[in-house]
N, C-alpha and C positions, 0 to 999 in steps of 0.2 A: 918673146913675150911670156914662156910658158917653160911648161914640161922640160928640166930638165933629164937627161938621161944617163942613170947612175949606176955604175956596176955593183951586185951584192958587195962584193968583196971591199970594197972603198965603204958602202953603209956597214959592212961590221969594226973596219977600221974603226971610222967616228963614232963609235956610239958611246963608247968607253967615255970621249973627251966630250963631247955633246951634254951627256948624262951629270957629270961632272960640271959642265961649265951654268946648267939649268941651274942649279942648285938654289935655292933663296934667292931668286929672281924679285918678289918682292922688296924684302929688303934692302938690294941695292938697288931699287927704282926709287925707293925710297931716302935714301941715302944722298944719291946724286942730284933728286929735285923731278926727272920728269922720266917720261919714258920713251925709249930710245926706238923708231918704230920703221922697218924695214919698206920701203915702195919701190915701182916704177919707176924707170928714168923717163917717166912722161907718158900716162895715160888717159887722155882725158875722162873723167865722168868715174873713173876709180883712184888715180891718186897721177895729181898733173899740179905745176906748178906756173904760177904766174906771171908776170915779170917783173914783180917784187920780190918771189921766192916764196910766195904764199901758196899752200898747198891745201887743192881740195879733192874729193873724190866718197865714193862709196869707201875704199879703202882706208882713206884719211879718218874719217868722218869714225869708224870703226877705232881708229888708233884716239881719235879725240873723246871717242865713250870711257876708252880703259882708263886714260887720265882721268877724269870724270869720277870715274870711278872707284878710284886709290886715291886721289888729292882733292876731289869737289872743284877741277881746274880744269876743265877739256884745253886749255893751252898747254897744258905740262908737257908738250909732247915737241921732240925734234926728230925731223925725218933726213933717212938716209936712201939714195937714189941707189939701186941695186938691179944689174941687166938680169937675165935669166942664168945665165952660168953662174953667178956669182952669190947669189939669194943665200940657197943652203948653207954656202960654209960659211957667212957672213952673220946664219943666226945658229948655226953648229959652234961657232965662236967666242958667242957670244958677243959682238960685232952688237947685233942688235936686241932687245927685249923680247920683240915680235913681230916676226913678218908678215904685212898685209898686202901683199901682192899680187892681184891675182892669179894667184897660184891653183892650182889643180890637186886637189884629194885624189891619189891613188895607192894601191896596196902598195907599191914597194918604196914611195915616199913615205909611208906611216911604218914600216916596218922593217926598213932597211938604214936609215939615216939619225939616228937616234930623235927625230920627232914626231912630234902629236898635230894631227889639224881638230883646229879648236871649235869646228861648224862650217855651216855655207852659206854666205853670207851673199851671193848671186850664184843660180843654177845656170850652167852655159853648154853651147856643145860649140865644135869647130864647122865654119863655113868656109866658105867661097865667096868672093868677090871679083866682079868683074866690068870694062868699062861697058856701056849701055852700048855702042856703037856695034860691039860682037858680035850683037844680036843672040844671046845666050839664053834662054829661059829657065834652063833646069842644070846643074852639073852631069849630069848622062852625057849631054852635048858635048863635054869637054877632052873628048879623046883626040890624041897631038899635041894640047895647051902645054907650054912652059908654067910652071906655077913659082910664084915667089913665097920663102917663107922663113922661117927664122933655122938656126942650122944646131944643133946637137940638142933636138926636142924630138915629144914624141909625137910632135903633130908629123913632122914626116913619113911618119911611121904609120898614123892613120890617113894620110893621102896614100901611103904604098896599099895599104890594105884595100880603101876604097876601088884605086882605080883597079888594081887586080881581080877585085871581087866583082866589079863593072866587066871586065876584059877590057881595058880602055889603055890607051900611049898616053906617059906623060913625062916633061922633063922638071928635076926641081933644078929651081935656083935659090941655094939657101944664103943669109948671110946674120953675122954673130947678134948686131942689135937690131933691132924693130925697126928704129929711125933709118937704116940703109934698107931693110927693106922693103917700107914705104916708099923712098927716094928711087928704089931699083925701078917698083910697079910704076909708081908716076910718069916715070923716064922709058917707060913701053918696052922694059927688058925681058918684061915676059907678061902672058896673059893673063895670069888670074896671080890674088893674092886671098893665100890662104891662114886663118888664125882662128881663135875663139870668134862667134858672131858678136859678141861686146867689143871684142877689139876692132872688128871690123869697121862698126859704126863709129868707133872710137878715133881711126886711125886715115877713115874717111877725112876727116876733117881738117886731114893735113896733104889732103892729095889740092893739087892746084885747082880744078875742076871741081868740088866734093859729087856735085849734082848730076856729071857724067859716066857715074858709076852705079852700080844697081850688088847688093848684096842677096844670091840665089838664096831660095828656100831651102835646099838639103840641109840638115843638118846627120853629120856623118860620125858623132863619139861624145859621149858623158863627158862633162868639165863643171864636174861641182869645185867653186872656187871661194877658200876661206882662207881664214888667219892660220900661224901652223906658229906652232911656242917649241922650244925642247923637252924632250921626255927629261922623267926623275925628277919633274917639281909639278905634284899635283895642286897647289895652289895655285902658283901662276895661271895653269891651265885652268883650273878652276874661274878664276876674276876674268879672264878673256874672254871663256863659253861664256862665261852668262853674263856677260858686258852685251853680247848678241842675242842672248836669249830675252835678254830685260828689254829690250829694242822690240823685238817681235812683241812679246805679249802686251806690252802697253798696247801696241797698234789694236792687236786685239782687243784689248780694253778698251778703246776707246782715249788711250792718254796720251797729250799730245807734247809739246815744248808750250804749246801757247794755253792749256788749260790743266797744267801738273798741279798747278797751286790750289784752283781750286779741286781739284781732285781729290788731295790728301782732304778733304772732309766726308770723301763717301763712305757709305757705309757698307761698301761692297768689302767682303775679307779678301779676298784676290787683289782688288785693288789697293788695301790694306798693307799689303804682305808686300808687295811691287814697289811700293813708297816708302815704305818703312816705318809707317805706321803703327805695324803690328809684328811682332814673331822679332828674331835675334838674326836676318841672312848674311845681314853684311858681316857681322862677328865671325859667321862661319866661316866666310870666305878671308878672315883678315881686315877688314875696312871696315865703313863705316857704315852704320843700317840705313844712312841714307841713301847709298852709292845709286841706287838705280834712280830714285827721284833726280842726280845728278846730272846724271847720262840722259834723261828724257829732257830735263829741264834745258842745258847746255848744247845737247847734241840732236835731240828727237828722237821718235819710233822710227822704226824703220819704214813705213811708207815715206815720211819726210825725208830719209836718206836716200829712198830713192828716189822720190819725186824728183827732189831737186838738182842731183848728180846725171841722173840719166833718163829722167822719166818723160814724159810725151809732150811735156811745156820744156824741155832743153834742145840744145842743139843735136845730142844723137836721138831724140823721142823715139823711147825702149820702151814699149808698153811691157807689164809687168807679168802678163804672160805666165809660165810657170812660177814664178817668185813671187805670185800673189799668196797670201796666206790659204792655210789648206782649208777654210770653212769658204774660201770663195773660189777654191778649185784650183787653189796650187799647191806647190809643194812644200814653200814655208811653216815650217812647227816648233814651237819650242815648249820642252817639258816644265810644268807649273812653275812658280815661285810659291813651295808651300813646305 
């Protein structure tokens, strides 16, 4: 689901072709009609597809701002299903515009691999899960467990940490995609299945029992996870952040999908500036000064993306916890539109 693990030596390779392949990412997003946007091969509540092929998510919902945002089309977009090993060199490639998957901001993915992460668009850390029958209350308890978990990440790497700093036994059982191993834990190949806690709640959903299972309170390692573009096009990267940014501060604001219209008449300058009302932003960035009236009107603020993707009226009800905005005591912020 996650973290993959990349030697320096492979990020200085790519960087050269990376850098190179960024180049005027606008312009041929513009060229080809929509923009090409990197997901999950199936997460529910961040980017999961239907069985018409219809895809929605936190993730999604982000790739349908940036069209929005460049076209006044949050359909412009076509998604590409990407496991964890495959992500990077997929938007190193140029493969895709922009990967929204929840991916994990770390130093040696921002500085090893020729790209940029564009924000955090959900704050996470990796849990535990386990069935209710265990009788488990806390991870401490879990010295001996087999744990399930995806194989060339670095969540391995914080189970190794955990249980050693614990003094605790444990065995992994890793395997390459998510969906085997879900199918592992289900099938009682091992005790606990360990990921980001969104995934967890995520991935519940597809165990045969969802309700037989209980996700422990540790939370054991930072997984800020956002969009991530290629370095050597600060535009591009520019129309992405603040595709996110423009999402937060309406919420702030007060602006919603269901009252943008009438918003563009306040008299507030911030809300002004947000709408396009007032000031030249969208010129800056390339587009059009309406582009964020776009993204609110088509796609919402970001409470609405997560209400409805994962919030406590859906099937995983993720209350919002840290990702509440920072004036109601989380960590969500984004710098003005001014």
């Amino acid at each position: 689901m996650k973290k993959q693990i990349v030697s320096a030596a492979f990020g200085v390779a790519v960087l050269g072709a990376a850098t190179a392949a960024g180049a005027a990412t606008l312009d041929d997003v513009k060229a080809k009609g929509f923009v090409q946007c990197g997901v999950s091969q199936g997460l529910p509540g961040f980017s999961n597809p239907d069985a018409a092929g219809n895809w929605t998510g936190i993730d999604v919902d982000l790739c349908r701002g940036i069209a929005a945002a460049v076209f006044g089309d949050a359909t412009k977009v076509k998604y590409t299903p990407l496991s964890a090993k495959e992500r990077f060199t997929a938007l190193q490639s140029g493969e895709v515009d922009v990967l929204s998957r929840n991916t994990t901001w770390t130093m040696s993915r921002d500085t090893q691999l020729g790209l940029n992460f564009a924000g955090v668009n959900y704050y996470d850390g990796q849990g535990f899960m386990v069935r209710k029958d265990l009788g488990v209350k806390s991870a401490l308890e879990l010295s001996g467990a087999s744990v399930c978990t995806n194989t060339g990440t670095t969540t391995e790497l914080n189970v190794a940490d955990y249980f050693r700093a614990n003094k605790m036994e444990y065995e992994i059982v890793a395997f390459e995609k998510a969906d085997e191993v879900v199918a592992a834990y289900d099938a009682g190949r091992c005790d606990v299945y360990t990921t980001d806690q969104s995934g967890l709640y995520a991935q519940r959903l597809k165990l045969t029992n969802p309700a037989d299972h209980v996700v422990l309170p540790e939370v054991i390692s930072k997984e800020p996870l956002g969009p991530v573009v290629r370095q050597g096009d600060d535009q591009w990267f520019n129309i992405v952040k603040w595709t996110h940014f423009a999402m937060i501060n309406a919420e702030e604001l007060g602006i919603t999908s269901a009252n943008v219209d009438e918003m563009k008449n306040s008299d507030n300058p911030e809300v002004k500036r947000v709408l396009g009302t007032e000031g030249e932003f969208g010129t800056a960035l390339g587009i059009g000064n309406d582009w964020a009236y776009n993204v609110i009107k088509q796609v919402g603020n970001y409470s609405e993306v997560f209400d409805r993707n994962v919030g406590p009226d859906t099937e995983l009800a993720i209350s919002r916890g840290v990702n509440a905005l920072w004036s109601k005591g989380g960590l969500q912020y984004a710098p003005p539109i001014r």
